[in-house]
PDB file with one MODEL, atoms N, CA, C and O in Angstrom:
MODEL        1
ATOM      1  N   UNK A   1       2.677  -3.217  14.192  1.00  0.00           N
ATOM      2  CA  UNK A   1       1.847  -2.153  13.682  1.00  0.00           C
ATOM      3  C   UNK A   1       1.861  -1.027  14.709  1.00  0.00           C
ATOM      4  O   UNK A   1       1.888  -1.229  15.923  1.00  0.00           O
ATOM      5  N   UNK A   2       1.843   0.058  14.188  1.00  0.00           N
ATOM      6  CA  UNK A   2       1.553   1.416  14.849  1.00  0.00           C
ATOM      7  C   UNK A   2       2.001   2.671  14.410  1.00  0.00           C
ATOM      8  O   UNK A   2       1.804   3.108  13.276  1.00  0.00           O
ATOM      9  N   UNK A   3       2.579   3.229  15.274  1.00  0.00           N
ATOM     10  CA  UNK A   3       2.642   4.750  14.444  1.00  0.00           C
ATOM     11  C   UNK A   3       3.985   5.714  15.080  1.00  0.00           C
ATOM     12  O   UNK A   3       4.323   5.675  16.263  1.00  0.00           O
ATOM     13  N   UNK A   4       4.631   6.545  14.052  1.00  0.00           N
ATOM     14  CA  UNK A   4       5.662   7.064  14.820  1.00  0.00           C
ATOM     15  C   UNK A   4       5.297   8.691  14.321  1.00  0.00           C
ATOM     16  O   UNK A   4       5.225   9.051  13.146  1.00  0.00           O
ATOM     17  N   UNK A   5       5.058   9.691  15.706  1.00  0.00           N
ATOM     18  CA  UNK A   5       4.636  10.796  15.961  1.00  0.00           C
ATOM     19  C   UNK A   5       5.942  11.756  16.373  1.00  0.00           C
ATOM     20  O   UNK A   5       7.058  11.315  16.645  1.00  0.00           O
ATOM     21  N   UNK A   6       5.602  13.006  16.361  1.00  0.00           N
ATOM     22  CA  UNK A   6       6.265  14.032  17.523  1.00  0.00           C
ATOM     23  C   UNK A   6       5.376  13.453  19.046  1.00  0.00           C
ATOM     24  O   UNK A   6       4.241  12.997  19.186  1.00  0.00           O
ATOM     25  N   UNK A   7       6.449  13.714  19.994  1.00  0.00           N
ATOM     26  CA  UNK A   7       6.288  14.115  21.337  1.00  0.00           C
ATOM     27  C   UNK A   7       6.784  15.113  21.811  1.00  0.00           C
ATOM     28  O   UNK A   7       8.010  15.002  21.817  1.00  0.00           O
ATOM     29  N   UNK A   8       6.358  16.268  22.315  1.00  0.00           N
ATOM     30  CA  UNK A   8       7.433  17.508  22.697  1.00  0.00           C
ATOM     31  C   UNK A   8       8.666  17.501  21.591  1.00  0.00           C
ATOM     32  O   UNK A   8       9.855  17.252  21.796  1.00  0.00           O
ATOM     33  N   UNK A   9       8.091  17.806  20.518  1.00  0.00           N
ATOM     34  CA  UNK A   9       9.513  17.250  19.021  1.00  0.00           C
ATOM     35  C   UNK A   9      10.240  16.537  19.200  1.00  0.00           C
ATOM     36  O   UNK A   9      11.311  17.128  19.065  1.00  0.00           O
ATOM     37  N   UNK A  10      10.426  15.479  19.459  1.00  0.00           N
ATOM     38  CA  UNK A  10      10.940  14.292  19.813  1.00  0.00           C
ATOM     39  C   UNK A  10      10.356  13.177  18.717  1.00  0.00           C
ATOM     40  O   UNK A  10       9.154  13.024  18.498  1.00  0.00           O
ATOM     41  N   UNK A  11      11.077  12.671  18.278  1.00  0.00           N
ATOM     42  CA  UNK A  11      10.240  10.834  17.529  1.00  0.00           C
ATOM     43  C   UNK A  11       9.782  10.207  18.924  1.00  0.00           C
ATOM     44  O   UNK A  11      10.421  10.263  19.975  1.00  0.00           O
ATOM     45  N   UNK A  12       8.381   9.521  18.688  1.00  0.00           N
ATOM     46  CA  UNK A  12       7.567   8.765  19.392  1.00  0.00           C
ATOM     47  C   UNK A  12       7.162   8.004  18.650  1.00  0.00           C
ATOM     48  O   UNK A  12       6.423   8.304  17.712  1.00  0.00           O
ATOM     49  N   UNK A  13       7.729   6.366  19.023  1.00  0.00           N
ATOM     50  CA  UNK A  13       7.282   4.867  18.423  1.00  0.00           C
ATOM     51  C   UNK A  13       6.198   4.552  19.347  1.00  0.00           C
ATOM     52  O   UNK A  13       6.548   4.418  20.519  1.00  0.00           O
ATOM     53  N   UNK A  14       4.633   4.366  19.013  1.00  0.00           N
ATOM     54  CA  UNK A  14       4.024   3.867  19.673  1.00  0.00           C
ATOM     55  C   UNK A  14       3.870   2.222  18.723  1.00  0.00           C
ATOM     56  O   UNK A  14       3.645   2.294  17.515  1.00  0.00           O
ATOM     57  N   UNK A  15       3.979   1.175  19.231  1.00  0.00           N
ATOM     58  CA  UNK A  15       4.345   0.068  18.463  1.00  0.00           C
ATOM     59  C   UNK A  15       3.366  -1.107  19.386  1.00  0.00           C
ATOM     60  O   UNK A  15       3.270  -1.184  20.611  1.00  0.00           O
ATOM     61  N   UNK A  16       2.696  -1.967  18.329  1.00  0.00           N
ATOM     62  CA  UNK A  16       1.870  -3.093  18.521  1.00  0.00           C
ATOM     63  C   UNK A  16       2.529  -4.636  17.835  1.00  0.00           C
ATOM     64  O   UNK A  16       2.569  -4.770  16.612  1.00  0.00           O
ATOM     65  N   UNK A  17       2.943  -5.561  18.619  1.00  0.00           N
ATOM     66  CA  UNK A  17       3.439  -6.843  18.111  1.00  0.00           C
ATOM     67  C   UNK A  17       2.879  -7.639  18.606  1.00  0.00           C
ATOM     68  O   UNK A  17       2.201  -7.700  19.631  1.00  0.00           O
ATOM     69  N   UNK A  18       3.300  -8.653  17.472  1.00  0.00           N
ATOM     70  CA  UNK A  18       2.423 -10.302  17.529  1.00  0.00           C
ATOM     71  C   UNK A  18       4.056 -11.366  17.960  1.00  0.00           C
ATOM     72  O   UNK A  18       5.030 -10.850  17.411  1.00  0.00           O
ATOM     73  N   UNK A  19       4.262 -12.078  18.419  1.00  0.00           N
ATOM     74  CA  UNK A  19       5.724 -12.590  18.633  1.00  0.00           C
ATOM     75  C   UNK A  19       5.267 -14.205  18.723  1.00  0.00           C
ATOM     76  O   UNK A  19       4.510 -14.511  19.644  1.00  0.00           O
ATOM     77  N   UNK A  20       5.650 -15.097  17.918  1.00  0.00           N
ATOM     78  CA  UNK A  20       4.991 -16.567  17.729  1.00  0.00           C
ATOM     79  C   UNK A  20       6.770 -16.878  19.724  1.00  0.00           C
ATOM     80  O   UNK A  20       7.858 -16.525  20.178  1.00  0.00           O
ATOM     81  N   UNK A  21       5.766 -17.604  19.873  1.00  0.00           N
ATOM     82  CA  UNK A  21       6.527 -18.680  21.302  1.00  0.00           C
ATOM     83  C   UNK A  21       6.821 -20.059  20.433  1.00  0.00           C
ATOM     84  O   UNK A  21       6.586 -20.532  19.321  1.00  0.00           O
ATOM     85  N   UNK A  22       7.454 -20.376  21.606  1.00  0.00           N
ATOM     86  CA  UNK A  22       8.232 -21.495  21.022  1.00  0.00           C
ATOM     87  C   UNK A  22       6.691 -22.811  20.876  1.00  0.00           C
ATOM     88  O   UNK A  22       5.688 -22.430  21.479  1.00  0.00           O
ATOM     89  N   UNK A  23       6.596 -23.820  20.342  1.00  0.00           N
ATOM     90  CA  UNK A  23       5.215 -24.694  20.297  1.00  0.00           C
ATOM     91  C   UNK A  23       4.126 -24.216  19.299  1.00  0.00           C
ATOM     92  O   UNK A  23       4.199 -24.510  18.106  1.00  0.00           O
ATOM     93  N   UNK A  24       3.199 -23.535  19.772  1.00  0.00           N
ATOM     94  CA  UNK A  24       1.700 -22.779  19.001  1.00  0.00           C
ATOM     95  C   UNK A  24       1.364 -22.192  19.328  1.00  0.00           C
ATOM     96  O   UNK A  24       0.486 -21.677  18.635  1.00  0.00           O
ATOM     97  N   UNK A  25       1.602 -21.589  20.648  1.00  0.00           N
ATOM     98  CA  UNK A  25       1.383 -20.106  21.085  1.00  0.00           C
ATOM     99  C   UNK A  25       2.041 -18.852  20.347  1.00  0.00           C
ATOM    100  O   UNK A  25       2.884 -18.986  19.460  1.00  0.00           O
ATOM    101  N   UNK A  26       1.483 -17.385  20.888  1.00  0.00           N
ATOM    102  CA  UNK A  26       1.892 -16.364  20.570  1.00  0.00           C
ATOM    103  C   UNK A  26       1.716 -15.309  21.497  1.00  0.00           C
ATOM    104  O   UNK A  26       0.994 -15.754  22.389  1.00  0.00           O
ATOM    105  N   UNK A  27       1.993 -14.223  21.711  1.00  0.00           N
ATOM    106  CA  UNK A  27       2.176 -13.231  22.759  1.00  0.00           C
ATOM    107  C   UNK A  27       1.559 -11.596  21.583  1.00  0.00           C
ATOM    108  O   UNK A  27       1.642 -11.160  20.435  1.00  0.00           O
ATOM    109  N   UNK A  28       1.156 -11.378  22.513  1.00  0.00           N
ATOM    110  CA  UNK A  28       0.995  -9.911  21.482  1.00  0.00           C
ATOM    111  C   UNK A  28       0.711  -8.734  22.461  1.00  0.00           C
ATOM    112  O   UNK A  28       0.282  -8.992  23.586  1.00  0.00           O
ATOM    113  N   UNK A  29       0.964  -7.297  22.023  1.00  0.00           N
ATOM    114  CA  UNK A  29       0.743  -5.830  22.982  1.00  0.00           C
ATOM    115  C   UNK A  29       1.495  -5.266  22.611  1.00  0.00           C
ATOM    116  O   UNK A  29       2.123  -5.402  21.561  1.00  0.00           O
ATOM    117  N   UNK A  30       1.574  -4.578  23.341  1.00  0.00           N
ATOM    118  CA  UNK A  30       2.678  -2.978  23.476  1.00  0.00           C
ATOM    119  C   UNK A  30       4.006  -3.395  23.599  1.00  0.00           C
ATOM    120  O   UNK A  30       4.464  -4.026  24.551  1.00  0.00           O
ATOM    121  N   UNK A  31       4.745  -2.941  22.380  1.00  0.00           N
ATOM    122  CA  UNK A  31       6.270  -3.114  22.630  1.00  0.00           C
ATOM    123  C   UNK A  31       6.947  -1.871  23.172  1.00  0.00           C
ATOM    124  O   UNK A  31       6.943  -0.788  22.586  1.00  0.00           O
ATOM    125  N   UNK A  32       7.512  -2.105  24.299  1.00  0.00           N
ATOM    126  CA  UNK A  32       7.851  -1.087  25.353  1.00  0.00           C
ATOM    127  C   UNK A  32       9.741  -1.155  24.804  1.00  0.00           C
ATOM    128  O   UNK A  32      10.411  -0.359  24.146  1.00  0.00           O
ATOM    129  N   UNK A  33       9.977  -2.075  25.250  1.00  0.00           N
ATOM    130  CA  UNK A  33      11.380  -2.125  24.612  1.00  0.00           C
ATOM    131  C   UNK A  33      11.687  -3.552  23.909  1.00  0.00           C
ATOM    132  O   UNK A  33      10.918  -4.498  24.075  1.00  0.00           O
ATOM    133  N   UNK A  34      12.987  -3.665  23.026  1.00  0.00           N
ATOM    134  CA  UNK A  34      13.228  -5.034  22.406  1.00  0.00           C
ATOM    135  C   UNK A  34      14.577  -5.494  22.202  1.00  0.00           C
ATOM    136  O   UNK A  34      15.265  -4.520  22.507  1.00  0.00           O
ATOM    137  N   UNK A  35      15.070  -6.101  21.978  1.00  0.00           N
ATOM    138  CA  UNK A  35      16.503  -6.637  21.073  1.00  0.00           C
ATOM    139  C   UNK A  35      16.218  -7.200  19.944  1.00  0.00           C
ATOM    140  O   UNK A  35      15.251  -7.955  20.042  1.00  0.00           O
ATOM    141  N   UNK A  36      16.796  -7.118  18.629  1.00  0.00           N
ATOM    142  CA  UNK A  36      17.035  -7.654  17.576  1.00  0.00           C
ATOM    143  C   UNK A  36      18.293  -8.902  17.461  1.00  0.00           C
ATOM    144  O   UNK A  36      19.453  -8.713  17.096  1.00  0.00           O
ATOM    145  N   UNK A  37      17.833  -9.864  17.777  1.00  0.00           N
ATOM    146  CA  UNK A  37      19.269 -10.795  17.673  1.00  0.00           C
ATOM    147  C   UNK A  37      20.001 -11.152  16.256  1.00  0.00           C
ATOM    148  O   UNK A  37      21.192 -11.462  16.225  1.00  0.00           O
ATOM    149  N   UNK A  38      19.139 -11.078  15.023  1.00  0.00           N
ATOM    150  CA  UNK A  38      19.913 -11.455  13.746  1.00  0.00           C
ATOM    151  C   UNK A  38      19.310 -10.638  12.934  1.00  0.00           C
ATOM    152  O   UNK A  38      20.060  -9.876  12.324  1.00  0.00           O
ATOM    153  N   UNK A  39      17.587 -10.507  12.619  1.00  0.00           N
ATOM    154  CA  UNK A  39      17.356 -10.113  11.789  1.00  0.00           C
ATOM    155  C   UNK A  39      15.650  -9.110  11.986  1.00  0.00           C
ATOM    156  O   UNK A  39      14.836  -9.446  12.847  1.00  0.00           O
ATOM    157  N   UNK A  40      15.517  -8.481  11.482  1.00  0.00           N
ATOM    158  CA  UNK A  40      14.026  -7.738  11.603  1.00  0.00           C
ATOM    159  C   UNK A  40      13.586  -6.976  10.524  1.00  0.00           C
ATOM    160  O   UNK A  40      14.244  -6.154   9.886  1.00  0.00           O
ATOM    161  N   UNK A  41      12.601  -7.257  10.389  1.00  0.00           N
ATOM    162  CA  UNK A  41      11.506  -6.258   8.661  1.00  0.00           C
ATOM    163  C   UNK A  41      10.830  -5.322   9.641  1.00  0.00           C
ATOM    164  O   UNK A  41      10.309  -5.683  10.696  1.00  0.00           O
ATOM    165  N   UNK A  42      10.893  -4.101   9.190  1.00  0.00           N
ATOM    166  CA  UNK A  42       9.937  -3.125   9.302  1.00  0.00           C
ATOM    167  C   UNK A  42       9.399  -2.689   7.998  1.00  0.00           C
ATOM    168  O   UNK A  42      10.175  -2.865   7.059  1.00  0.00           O
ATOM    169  N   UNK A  43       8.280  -2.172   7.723  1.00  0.00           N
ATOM    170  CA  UNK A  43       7.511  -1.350   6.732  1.00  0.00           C
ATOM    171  C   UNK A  43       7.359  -0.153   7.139  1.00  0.00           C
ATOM    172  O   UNK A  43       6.664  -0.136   8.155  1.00  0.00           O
ATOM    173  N   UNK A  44       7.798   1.171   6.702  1.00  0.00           N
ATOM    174  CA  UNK A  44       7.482   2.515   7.266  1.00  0.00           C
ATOM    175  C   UNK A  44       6.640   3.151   6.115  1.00  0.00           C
ATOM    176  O   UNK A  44       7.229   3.473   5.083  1.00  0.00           O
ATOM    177  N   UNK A  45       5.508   3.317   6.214  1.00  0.00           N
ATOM    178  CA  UNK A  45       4.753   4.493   5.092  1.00  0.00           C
ATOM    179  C   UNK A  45       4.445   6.083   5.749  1.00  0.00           C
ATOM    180  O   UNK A  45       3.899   6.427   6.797  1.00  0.00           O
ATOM    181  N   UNK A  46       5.030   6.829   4.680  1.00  0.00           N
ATOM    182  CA  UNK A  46       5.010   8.164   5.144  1.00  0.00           C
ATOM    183  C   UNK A  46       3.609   8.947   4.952  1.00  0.00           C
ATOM    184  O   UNK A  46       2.840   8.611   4.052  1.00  0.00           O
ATOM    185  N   UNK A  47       3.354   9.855   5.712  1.00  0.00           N
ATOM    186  CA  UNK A  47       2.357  10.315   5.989  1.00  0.00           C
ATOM    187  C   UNK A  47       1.856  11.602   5.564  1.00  0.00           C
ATOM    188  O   UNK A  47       2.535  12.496   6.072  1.00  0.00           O
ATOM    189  N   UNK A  48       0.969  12.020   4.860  1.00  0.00           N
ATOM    190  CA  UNK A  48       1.363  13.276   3.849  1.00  0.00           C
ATOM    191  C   UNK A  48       1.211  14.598   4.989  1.00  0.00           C
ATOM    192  O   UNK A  48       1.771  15.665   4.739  1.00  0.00           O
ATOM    193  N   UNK A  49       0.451  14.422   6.176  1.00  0.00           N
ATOM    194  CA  UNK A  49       0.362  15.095   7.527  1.00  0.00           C
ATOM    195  C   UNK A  49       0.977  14.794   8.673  1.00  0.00           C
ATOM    196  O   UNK A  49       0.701  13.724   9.215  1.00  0.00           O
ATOM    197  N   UNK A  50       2.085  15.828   9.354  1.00  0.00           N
ATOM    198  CA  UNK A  50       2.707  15.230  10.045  1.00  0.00           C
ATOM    199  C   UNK A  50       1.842  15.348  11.403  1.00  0.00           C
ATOM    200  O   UNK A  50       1.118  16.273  11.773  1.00  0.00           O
ATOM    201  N   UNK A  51       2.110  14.256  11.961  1.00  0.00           N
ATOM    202  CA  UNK A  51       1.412  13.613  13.022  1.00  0.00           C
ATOM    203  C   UNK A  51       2.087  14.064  14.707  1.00  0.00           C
ATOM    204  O   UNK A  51       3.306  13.984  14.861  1.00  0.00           O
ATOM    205  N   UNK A  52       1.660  14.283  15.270  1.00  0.00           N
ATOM    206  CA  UNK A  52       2.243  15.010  17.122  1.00  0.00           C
ATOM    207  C   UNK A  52       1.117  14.724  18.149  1.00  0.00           C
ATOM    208  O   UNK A  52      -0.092  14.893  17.983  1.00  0.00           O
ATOM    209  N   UNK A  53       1.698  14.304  19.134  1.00  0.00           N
ATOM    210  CA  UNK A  53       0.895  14.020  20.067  1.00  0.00           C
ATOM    211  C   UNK A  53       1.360  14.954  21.213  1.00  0.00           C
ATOM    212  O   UNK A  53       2.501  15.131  21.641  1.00  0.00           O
ATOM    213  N   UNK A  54      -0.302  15.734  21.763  1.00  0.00           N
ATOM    214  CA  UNK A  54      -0.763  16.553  23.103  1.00  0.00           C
ATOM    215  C   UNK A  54      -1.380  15.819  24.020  1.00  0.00           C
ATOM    216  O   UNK A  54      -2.369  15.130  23.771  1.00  0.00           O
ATOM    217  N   UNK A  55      -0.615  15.958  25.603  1.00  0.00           N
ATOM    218  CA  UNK A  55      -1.577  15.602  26.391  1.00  0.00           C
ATOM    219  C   UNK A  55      -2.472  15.578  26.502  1.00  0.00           C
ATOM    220  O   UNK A  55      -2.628  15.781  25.298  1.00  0.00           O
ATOM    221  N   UNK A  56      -3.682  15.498  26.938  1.00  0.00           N
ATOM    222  CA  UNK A  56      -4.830  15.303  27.601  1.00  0.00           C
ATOM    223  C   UNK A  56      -5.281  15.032  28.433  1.00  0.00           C
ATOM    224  O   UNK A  56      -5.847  13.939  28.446  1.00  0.00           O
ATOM    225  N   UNK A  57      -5.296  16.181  30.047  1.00  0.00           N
ATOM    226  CA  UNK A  57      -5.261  15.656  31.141  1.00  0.00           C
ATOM    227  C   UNK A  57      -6.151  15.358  31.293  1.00  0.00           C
ATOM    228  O   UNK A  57      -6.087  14.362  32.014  1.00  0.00           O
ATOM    229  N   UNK A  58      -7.504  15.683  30.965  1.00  0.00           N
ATOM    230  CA  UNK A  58      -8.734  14.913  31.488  1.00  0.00           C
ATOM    231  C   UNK A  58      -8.852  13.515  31.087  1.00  0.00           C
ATOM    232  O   UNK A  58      -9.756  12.949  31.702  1.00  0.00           O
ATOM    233  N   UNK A  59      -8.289  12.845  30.332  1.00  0.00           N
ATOM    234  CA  UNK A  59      -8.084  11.280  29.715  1.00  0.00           C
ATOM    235  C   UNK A  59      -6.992  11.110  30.462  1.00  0.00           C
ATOM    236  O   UNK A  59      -7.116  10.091  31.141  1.00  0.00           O
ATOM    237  N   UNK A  60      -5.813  11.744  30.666  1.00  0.00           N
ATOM    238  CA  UNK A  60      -4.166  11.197  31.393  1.00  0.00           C
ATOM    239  C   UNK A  60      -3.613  10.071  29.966  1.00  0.00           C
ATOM    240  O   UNK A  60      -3.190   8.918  30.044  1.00  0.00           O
ATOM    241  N   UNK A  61      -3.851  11.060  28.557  1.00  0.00           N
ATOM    242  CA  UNK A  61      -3.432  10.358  27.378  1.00  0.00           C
ATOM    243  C   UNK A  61      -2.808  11.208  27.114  1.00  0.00           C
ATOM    244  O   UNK A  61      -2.873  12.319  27.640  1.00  0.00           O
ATOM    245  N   UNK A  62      -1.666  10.689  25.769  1.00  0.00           N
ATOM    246  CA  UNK A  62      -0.893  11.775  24.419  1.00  0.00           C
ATOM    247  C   UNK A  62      -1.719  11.246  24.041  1.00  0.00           C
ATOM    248  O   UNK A  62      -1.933  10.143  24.544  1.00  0.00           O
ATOM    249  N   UNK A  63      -2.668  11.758  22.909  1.00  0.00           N
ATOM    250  CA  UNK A  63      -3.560  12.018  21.971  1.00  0.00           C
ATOM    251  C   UNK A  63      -2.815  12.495  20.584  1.00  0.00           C
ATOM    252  O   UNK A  63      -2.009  13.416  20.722  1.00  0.00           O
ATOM    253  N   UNK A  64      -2.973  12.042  19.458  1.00  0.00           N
ATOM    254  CA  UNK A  64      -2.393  12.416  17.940  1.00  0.00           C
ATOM    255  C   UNK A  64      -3.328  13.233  17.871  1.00  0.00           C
ATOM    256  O   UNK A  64      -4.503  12.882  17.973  1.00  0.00           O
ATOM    257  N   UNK A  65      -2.759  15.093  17.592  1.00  0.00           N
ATOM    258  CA  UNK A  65      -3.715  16.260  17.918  1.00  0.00           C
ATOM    259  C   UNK A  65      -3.084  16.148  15.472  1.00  0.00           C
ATOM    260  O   UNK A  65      -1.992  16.002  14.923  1.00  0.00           O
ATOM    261  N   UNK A  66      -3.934  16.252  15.149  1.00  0.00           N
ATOM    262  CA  UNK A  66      -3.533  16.267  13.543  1.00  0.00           C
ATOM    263  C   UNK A  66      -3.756  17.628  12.966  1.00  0.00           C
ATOM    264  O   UNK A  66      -3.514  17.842  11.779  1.00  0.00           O
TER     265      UNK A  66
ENDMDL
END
């Protein structure tokens, strides 16, 4: 889950995963980077407002300015 924005017009994937481990555990956060070894589903729904993110130095965030 998450969201794909402008950055300085650029595409920006900010992305949230759940990843099952081997046993009954699971891992979940910020996917920073990944590999696909065989197979992967994404769902993309489009957004009728396009979405961009501005700094915010007093936070030290990109913020989705809408």
């Amino acid at each position: 889950m998450g969201d794909i924005t402008l950055k300085e017009g650029k595409p920006y994937l900010h992305m949230h995963v759940s990843l099952g481990l081997a046993g009954t555990s699971a891992l979940a956060g910020h996917l920073k980077r990944g590999v696909i070894s065989l197979t992967g589903e994404f769902f993309i729904l489009e957004c009728a407002t396009q979405l961009a993110r501005k700094r915010d130095e007093s936070l030290g965030m990109d913020l989705i300015e809408i």
